[in-house]
N, CA, C and O atoms as CSV, one atom per row, in Angstrom:
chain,resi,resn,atom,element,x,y,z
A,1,UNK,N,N,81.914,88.978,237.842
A,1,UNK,CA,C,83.349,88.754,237.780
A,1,UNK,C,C,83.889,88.784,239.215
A,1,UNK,O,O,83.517,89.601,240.058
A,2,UNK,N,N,84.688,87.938,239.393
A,2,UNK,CA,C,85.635,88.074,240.644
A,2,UNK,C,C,85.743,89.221,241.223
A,2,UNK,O,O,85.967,90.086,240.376
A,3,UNK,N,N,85.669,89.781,242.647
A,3,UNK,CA,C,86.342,90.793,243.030
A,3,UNK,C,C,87.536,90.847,242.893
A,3,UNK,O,O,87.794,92.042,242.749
A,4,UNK,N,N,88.693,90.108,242.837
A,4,UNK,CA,C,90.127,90.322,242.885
A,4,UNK,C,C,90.356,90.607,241.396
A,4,UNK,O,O,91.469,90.961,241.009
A,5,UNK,N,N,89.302,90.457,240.538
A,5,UNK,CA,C,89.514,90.427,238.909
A,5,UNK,C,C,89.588,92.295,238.691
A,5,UNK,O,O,90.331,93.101,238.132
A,6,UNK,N,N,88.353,92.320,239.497
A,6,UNK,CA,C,88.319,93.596,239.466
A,6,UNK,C,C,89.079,94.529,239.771
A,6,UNK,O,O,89.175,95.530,239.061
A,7,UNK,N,N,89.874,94.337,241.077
A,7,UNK,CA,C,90.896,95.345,241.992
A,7,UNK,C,C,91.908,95.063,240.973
A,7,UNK,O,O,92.587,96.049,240.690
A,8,UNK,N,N,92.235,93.833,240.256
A,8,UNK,CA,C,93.516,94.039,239.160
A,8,UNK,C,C,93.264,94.921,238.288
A,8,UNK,O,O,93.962,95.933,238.339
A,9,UNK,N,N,92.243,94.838,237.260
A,9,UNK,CA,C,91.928,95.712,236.476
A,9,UNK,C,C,91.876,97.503,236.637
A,9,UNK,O,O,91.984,98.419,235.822
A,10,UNK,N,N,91.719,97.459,237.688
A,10,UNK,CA,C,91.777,99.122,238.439
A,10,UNK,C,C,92.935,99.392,238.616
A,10,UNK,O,O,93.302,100.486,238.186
A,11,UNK,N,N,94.195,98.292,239.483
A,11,UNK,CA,C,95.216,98.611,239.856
A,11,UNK,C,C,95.897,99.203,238.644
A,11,UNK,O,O,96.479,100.281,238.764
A,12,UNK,N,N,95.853,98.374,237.121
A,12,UNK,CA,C,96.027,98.811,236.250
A,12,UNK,C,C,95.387,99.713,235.479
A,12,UNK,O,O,95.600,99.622,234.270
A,13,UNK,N,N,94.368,100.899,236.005
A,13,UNK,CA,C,94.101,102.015,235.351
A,13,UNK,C,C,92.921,101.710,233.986
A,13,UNK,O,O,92.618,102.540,233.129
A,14,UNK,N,N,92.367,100.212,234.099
A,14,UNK,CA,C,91.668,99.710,232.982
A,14,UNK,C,C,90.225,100.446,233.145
A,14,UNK,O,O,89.719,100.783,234.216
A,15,UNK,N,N,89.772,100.588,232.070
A,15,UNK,CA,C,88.779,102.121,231.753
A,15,UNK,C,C,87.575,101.205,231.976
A,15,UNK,O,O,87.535,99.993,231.769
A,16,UNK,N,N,86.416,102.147,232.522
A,16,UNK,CA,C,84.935,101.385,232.960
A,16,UNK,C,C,84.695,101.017,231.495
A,16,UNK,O,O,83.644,100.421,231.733
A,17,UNK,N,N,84.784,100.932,230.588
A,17,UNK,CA,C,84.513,100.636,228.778
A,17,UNK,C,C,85.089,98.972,228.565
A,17,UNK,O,O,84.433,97.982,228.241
A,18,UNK,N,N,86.482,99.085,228.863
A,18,UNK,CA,C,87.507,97.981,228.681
A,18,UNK,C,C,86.740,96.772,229.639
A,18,UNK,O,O,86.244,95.701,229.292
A,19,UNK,N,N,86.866,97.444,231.060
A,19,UNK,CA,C,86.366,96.392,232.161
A,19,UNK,C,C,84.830,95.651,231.828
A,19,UNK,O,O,84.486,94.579,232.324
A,20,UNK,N,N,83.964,96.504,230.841
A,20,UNK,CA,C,82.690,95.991,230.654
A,20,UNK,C,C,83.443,94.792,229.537
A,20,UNK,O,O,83.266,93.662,229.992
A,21,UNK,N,N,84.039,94.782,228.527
A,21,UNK,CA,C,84.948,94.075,227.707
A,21,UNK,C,C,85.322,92.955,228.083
A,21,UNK,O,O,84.974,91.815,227.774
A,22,UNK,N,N,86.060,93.360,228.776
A,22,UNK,CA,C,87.019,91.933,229.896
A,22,UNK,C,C,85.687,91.202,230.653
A,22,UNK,O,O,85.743,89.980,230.792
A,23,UNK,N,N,84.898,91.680,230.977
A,23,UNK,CA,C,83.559,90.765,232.254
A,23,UNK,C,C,82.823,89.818,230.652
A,23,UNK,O,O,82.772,88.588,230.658
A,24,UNK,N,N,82.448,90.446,229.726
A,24,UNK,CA,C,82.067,89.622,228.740
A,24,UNK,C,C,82.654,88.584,228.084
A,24,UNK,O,O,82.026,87.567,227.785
A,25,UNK,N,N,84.188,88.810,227.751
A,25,UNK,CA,C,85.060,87.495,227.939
A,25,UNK,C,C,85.131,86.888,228.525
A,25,UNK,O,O,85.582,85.808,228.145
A,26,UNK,N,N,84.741,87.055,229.983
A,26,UNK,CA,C,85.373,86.174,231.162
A,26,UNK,C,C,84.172,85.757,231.148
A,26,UNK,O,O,84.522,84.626,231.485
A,27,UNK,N,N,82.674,85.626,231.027
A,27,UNK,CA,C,81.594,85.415,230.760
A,27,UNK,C,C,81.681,84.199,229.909
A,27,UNK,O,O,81.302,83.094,230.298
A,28,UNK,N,N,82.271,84.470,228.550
A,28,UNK,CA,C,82.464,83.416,227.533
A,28,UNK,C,C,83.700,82.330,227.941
A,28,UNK,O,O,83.596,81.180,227.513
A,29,UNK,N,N,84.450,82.567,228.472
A,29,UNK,CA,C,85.489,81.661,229.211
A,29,UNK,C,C,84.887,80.844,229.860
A,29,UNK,O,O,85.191,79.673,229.631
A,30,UNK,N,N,83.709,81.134,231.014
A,30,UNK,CA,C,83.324,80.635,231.793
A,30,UNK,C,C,82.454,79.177,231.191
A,30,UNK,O,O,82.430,78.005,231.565
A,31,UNK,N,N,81.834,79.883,230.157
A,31,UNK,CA,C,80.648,78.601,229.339
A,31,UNK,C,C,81.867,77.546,229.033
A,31,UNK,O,O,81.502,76.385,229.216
A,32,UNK,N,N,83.120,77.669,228.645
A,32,UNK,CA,C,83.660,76.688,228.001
A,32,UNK,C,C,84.995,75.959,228.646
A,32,UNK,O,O,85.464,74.925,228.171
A,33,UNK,N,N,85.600,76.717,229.921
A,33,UNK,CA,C,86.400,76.578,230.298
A,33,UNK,C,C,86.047,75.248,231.234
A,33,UNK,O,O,84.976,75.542,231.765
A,34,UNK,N,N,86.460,73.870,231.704
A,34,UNK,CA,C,86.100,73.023,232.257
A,34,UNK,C,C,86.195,73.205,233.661
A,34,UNK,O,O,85.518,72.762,234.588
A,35,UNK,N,N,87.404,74.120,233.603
A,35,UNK,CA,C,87.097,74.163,235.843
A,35,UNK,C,C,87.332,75.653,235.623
A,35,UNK,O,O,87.456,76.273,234.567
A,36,UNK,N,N,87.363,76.113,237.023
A,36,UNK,CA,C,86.941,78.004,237.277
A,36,UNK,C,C,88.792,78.181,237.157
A,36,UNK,O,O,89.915,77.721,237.364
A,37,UNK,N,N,87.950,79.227,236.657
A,37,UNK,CA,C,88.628,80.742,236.306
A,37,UNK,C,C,89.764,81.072,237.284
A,37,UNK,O,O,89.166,81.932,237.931
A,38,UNK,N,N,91.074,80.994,237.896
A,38,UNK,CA,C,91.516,81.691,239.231
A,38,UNK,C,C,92.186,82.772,238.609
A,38,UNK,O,O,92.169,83.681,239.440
A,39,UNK,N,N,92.857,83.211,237.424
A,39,UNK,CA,C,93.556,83.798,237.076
A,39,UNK,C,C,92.875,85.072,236.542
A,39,UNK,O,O,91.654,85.228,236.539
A,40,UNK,N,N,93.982,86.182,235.983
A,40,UNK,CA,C,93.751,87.048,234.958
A,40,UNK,C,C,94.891,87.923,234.903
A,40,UNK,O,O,95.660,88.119,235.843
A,41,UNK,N,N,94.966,88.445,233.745
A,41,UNK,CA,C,96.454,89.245,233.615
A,41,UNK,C,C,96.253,89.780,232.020
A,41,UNK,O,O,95.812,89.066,231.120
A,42,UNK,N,N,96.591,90.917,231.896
A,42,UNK,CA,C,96.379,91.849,230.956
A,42,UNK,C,C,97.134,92.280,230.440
A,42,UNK,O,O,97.218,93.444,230.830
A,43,UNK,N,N,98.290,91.948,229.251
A,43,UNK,CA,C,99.464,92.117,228.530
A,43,UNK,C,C,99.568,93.510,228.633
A,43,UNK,O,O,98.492,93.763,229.175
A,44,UNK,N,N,100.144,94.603,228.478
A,44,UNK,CA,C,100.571,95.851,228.507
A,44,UNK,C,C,101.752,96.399,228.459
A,44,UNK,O,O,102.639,95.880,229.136
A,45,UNK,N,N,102.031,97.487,227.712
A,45,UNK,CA,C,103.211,98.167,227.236
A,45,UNK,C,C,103.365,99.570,227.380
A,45,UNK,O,O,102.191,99.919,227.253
A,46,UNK,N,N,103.994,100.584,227.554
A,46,UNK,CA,C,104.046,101.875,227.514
A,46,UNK,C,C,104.763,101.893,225.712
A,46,UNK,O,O,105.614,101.225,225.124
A,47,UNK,N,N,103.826,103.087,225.331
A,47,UNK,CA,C,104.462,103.552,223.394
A,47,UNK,C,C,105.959,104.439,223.907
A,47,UNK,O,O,106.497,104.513,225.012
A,48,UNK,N,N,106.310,105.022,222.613
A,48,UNK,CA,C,107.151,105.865,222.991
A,48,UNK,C,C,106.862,107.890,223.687
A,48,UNK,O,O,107.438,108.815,224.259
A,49,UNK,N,N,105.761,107.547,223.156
A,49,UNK,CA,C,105.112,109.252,223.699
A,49,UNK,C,C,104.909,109.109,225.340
A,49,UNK,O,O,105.049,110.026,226.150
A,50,UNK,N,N,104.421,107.262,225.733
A,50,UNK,CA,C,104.145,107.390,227.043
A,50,UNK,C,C,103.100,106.999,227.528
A,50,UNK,O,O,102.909,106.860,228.736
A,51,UNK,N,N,102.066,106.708,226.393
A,51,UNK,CA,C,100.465,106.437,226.465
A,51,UNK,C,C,100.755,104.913,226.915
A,51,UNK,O,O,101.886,104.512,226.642
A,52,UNK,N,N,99.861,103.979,227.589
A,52,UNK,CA,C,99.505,102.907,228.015
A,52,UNK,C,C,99.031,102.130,226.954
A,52,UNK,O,O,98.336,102.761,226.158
A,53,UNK,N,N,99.242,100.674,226.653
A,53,UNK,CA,C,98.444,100.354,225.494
A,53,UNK,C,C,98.698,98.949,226.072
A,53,UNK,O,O,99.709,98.355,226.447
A,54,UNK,N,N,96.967,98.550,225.974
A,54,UNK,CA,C,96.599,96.843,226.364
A,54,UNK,C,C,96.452,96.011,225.710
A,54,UNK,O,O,95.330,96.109,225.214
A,55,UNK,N,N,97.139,94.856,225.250
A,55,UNK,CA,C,97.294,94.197,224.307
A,55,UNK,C,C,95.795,92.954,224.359
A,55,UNK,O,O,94.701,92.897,223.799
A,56,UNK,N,N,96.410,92.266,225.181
A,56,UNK,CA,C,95.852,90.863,225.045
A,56,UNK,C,C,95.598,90.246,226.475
A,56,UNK,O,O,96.542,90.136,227.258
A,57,UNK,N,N,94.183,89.798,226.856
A,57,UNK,CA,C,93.686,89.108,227.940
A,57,UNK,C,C,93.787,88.251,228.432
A,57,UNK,O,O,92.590,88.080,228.660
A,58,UNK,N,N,94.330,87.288,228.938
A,58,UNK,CA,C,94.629,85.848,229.851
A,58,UNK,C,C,93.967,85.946,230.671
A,58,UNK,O,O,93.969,86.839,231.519
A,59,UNK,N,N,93.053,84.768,230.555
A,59,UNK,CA,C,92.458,84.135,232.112
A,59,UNK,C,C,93.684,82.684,232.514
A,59,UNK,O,O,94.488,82.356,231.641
A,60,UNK,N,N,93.677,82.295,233.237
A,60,UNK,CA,C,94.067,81.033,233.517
A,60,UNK,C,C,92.885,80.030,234.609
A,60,UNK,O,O,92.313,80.624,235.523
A,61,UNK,N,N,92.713,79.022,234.459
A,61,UNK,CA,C,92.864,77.838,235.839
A,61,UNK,C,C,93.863,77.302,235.731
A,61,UNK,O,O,94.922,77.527,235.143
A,62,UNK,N,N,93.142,75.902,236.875
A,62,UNK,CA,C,94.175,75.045,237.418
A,62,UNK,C,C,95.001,74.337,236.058
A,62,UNK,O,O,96.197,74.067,235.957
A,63,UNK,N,N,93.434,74.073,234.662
A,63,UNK,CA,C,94.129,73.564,233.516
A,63,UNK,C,C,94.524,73.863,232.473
A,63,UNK,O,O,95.390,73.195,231.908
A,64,UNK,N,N,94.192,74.537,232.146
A,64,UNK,CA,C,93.892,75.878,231.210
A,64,UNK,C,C,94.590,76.823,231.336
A,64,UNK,O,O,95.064,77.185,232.413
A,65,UNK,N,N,94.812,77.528,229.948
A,65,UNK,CA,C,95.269,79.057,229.798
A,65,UNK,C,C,94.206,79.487,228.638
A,65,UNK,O,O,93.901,78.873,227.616
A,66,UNK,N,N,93.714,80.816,229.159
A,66,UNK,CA,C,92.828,81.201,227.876
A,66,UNK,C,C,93.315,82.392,227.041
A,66,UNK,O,O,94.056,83.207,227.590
A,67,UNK,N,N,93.038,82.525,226.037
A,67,UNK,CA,C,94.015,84.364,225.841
A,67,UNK,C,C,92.855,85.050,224.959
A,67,UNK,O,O,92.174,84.256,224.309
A,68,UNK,N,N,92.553,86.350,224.853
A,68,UNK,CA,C,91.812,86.771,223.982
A,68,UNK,C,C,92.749,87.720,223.318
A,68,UNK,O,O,93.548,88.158,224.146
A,69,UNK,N,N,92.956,88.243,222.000
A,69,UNK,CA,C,94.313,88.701,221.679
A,69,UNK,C,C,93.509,89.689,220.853
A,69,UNK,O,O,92.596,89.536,220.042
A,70,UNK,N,N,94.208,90.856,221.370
A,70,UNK,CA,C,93.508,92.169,220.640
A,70,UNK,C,C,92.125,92.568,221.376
A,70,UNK,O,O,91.251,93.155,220.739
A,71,UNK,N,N,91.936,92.196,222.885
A,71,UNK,CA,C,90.748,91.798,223.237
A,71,UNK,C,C,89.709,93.452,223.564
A,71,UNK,O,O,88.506,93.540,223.814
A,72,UNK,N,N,90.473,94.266,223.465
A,72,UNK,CA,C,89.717,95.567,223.089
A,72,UNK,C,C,89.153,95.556,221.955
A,72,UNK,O,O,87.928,95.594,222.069
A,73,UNK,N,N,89.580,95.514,220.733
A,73,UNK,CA,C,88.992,95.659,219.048
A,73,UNK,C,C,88.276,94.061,218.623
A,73,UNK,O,O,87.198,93.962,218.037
A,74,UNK,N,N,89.054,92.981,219.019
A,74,UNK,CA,C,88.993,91.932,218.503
A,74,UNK,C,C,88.064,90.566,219.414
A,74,UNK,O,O,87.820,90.382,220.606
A,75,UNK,N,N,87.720,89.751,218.059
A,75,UNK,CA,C,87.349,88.360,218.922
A,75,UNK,C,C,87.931,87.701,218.632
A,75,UNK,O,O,87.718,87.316,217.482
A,76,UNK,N,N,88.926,87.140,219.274
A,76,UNK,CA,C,89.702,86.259,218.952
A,76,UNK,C,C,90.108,85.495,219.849
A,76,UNK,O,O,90.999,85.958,220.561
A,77,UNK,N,N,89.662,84.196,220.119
A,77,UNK,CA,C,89.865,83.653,221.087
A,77,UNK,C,C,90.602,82.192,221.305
A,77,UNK,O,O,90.275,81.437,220.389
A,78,UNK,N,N,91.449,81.606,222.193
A,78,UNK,CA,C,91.583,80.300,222.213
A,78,UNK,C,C,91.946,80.071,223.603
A,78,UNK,O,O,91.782,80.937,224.463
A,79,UNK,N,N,92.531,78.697,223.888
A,79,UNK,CA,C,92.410,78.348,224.960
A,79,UNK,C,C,93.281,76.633,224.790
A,79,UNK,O,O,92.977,75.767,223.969
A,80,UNK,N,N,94.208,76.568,225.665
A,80,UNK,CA,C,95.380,75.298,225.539
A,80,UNK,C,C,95.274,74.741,226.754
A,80,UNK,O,O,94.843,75.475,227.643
A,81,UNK,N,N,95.611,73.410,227.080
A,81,UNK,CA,C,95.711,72.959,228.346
A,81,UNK,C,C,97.428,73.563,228.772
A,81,UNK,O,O,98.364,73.880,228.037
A,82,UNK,N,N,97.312,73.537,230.074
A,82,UNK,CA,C,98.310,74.071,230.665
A,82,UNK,C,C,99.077,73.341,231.796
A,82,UNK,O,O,100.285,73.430,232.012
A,83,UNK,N,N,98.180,72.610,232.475
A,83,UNK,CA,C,98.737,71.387,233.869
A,83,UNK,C,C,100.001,70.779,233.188
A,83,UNK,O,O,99.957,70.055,232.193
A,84,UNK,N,N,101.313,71.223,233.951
A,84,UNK,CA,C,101.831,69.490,233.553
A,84,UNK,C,C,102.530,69.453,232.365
A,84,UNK,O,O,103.282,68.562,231.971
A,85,UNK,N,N,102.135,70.800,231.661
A,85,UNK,CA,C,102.165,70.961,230.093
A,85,UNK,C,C,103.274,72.064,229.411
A,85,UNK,O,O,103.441,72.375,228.232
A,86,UNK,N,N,103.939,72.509,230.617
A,86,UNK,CA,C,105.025,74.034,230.237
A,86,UNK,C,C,106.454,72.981,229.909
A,86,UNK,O,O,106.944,72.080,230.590
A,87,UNK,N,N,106.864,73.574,228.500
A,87,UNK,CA,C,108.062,73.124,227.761
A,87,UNK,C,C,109.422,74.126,228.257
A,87,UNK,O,O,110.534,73.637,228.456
A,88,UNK,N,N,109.212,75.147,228.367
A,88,UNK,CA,C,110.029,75.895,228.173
A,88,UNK,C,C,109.459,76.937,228.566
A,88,UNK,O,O,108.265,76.914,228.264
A,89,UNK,N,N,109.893,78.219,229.324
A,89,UNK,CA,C,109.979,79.758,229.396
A,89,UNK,C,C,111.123,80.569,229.318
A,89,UNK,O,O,112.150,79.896,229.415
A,90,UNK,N,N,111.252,81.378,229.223
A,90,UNK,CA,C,111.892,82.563,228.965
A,90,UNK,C,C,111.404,83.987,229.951
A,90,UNK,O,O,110.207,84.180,230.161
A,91,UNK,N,N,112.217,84.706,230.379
A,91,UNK,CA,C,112.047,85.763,230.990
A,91,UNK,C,C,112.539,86.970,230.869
A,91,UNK,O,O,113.504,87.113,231.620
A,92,UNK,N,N,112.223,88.179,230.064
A,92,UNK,CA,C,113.301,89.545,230.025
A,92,UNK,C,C,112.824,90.672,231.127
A,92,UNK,O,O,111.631,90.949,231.249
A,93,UNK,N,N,113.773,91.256,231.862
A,93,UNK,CA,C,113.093,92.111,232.889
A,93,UNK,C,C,114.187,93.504,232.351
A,93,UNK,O,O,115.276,93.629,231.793
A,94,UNK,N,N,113.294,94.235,232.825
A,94,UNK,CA,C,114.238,95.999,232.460
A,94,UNK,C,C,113.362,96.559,234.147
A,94,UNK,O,O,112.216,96.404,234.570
A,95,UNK,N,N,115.146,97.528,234.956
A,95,UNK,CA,C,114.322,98.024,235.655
A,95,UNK,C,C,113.108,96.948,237.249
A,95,UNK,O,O,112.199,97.320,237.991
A,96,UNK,N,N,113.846,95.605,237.046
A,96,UNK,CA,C,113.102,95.393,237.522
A,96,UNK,C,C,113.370,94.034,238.389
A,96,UNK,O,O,113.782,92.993,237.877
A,97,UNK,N,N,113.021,94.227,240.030
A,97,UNK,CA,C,113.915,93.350,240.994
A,97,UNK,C,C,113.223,91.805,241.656
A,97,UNK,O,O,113.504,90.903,242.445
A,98,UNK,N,N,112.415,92.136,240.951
A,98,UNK,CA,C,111.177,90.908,241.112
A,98,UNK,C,C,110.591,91.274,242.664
A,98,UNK,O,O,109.872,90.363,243.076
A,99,UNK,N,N,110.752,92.527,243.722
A,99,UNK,CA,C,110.200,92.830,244.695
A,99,UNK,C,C,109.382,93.890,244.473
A,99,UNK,O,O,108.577,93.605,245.359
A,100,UNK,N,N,108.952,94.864,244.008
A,100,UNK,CA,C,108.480,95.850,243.878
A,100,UNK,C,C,108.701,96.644,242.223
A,100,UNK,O,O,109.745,97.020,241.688
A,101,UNK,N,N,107.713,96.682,241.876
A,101,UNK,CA,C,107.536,97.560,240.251
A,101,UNK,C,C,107.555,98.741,240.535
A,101,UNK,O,O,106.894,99.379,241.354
A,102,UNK,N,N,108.626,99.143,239.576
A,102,UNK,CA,C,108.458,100.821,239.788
A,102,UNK,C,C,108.104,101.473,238.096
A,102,UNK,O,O,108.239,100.685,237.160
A,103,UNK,N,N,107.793,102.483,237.896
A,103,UNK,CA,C,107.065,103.150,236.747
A,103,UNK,C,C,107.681,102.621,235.711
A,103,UNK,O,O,107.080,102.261,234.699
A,104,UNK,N,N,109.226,102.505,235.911
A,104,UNK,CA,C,110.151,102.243,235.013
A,104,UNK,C,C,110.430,100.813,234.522
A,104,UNK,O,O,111.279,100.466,233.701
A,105,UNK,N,N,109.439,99.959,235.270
A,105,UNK,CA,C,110.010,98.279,235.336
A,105,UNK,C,C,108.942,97.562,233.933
A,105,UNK,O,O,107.772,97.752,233.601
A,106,UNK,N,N,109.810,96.884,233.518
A,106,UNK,CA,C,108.898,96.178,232.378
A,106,UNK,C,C,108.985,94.361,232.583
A,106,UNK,O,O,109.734,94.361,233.560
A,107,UNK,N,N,108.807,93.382,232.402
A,107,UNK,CA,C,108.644,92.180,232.005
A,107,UNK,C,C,107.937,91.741,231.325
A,107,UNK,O,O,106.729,91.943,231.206
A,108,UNK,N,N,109.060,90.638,230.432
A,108,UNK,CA,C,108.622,89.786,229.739
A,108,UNK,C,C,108.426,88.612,229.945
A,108,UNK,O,O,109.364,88.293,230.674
A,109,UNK,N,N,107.671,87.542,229.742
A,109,UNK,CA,C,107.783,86.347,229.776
A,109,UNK,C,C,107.181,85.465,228.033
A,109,UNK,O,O,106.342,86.013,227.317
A,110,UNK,N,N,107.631,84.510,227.781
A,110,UNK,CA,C,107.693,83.531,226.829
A,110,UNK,C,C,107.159,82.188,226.857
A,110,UNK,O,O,108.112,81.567,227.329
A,111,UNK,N,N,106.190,81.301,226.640
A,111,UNK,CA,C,106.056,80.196,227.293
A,111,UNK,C,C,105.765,79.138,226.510
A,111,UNK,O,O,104.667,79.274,225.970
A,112,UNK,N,N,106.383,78.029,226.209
A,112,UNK,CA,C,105.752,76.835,225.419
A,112,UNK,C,C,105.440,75.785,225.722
A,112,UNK,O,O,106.214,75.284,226.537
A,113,UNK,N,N,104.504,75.090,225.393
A,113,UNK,CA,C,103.537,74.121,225.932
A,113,UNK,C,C,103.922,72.736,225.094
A,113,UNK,O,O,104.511,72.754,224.013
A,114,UNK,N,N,103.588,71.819,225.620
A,114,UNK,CA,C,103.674,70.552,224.766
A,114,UNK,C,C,103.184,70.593,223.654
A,114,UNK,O,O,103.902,70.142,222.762
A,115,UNK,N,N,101.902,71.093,223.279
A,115,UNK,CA,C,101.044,71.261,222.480
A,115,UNK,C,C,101.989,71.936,221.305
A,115,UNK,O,O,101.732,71.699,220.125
A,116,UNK,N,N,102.812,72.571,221.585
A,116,UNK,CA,C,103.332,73.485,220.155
A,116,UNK,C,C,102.665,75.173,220.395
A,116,UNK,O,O,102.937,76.135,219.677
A,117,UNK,N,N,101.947,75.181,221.334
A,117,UNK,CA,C,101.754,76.389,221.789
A,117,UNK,C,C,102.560,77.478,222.066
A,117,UNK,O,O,103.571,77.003,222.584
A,118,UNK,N,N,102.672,78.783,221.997
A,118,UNK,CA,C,103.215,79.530,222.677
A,118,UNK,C,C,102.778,80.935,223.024
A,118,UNK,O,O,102.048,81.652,222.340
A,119,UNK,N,N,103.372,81.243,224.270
A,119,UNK,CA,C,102.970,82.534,224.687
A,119,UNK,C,C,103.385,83.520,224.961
A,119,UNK,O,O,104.336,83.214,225.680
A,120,UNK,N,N,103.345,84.841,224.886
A,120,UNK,CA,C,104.075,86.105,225.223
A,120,UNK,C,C,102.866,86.679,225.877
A,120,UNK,O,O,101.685,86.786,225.547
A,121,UNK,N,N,103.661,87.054,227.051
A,121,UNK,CA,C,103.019,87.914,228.449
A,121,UNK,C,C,103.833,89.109,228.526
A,121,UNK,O,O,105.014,88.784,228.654
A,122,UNK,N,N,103.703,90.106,228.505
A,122,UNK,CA,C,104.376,91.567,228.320
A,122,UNK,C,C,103.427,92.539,229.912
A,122,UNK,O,O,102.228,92.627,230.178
A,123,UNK,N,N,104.726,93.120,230.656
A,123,UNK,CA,C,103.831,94.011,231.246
A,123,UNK,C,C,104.874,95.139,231.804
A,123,UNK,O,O,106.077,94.882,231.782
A,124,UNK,N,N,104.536,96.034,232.163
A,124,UNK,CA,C,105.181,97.318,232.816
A,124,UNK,C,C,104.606,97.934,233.504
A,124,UNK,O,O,103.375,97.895,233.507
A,125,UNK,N,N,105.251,98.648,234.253
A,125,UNK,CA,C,104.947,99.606,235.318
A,125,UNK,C,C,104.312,98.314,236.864
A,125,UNK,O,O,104.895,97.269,237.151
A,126,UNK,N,N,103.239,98.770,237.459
A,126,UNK,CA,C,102.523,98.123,238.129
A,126,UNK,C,C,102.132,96.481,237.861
A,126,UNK,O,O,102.101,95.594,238.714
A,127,UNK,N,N,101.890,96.382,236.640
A,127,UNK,CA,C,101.673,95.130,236.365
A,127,UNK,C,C,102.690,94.048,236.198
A,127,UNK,O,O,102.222,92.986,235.789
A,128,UNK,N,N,104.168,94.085,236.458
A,128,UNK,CA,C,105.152,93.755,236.393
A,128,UNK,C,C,104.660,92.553,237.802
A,128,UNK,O,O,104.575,91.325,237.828
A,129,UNK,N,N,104.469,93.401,238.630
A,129,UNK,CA,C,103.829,92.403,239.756
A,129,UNK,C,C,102.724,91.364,240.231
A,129,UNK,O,O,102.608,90.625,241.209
A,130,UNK,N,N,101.938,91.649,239.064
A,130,UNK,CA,C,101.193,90.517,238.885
A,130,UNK,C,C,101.374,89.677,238.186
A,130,UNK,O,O,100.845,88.577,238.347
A,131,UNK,N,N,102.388,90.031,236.951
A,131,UNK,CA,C,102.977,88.877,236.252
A,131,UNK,C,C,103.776,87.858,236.629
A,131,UNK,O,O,103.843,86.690,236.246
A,132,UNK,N,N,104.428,88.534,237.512
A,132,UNK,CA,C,105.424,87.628,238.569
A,132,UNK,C,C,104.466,86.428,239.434
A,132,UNK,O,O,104.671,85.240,239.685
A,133,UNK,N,N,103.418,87.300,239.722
A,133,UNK,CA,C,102.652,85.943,240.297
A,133,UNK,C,C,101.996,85.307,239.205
A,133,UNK,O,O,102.121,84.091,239.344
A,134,UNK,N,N,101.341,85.597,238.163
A,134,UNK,CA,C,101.259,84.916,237.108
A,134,UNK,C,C,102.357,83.610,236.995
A,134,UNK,O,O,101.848,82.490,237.023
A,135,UNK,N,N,103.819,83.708,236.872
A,135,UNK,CA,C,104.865,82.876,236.331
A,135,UNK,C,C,104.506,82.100,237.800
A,135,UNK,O,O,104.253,80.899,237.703
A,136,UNK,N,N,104.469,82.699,239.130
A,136,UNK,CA,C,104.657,81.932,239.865
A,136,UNK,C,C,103.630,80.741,239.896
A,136,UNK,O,O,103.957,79.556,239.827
A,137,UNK,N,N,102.329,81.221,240.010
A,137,UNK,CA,C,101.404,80.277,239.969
A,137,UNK,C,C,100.811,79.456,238.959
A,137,UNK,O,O,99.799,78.807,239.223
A,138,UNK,N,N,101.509,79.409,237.475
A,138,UNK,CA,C,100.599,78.807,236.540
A,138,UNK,C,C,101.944,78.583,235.628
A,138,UNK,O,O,101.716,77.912,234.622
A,139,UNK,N,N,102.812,78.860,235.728
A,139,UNK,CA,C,103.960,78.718,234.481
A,139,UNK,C,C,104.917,77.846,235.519
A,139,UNK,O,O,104.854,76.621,235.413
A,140,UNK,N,N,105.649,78.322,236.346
A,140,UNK,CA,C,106.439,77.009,237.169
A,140,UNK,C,C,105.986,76.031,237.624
A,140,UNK,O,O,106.679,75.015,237.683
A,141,UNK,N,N,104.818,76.050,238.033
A,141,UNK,CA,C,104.233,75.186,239.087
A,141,UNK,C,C,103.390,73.637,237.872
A,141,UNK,O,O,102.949,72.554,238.257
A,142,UNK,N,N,103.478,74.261,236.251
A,142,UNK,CA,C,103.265,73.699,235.517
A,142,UNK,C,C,104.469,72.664,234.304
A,142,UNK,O,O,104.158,72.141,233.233
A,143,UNK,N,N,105.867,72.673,235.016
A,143,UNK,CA,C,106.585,72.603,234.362
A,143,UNK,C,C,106.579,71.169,234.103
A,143,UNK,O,O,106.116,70.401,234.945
A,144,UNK,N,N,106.993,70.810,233.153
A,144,UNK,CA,C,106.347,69.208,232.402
A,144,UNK,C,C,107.665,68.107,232.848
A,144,UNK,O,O,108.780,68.042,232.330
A,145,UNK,N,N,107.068,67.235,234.061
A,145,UNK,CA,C,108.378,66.746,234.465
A,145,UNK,C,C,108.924,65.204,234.363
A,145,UNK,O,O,110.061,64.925,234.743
């Protein structure tokens, strides 16, 4: 797996268990995905007690978006073209200035594709900031014109 795949996954506190998880997806992405991998981003939420909880896996390329959903418990996988292909987004932020994530910062993002696709990207705390580059690099830069 990528080194930068890796330093994300840490930045976000993701457990040596999970990370063996995520390298085996990204493994299976790789057999089917037509060009490489640049992306990754890891849906996440704080509960109400406070505990961390990881939803759902995104890889992206240049054409592609892949998601594995439930990707701790589950196999569940798909994968949409993405170039060229963004209908619409949506954005909810709490806590949060698009310069710096603080414990308290959450984002949302929403995304629909030509295809009839759609997506929800959820993150907080730390990861607020990689989502932002997420939107920057694969959701605007894809807007269907």
């Amino acid at each position: 797996m990528k080194k930068e795949f890796i330093i994300y996954l840490k930045s976000i506190d993701i457990t040596n268990a999970h990370r063996e998880r995520v390298e085996t997806i990204y493994k299976f992405y790789q057999e089917i995905c037509p060009d490489e991998i640049k992306g990754i981003f890891i849906t996440d939420y704080i509960e109400k007690d406070g505990s961390r909880e990881y939803e759902n896996l995104w890889f992206f390329s240049e054409e592609c978006c892949m998601e594995a959903k439930q990707f701790i418990t589950k196999d569940d996988f798909d994968i949409t073209p993405i170039k060229k292909r963004v209908l619409y987004w949506t954005i909810q932020k709490q806590d949060y200035d698009f310069k710096k994530a603080t414990k308290k910062s959450r984002l949302y993002l929403k995304l629909v594709v030509d295809t009839g696709i759609e997506g929800e990207l959820k993150a907080a705390k730390e990861n607020c900031d990689h989502l932002k580059e997420i939107i920057l690099k694969y959701v605007l830069l894809n807007l269907k014109g």
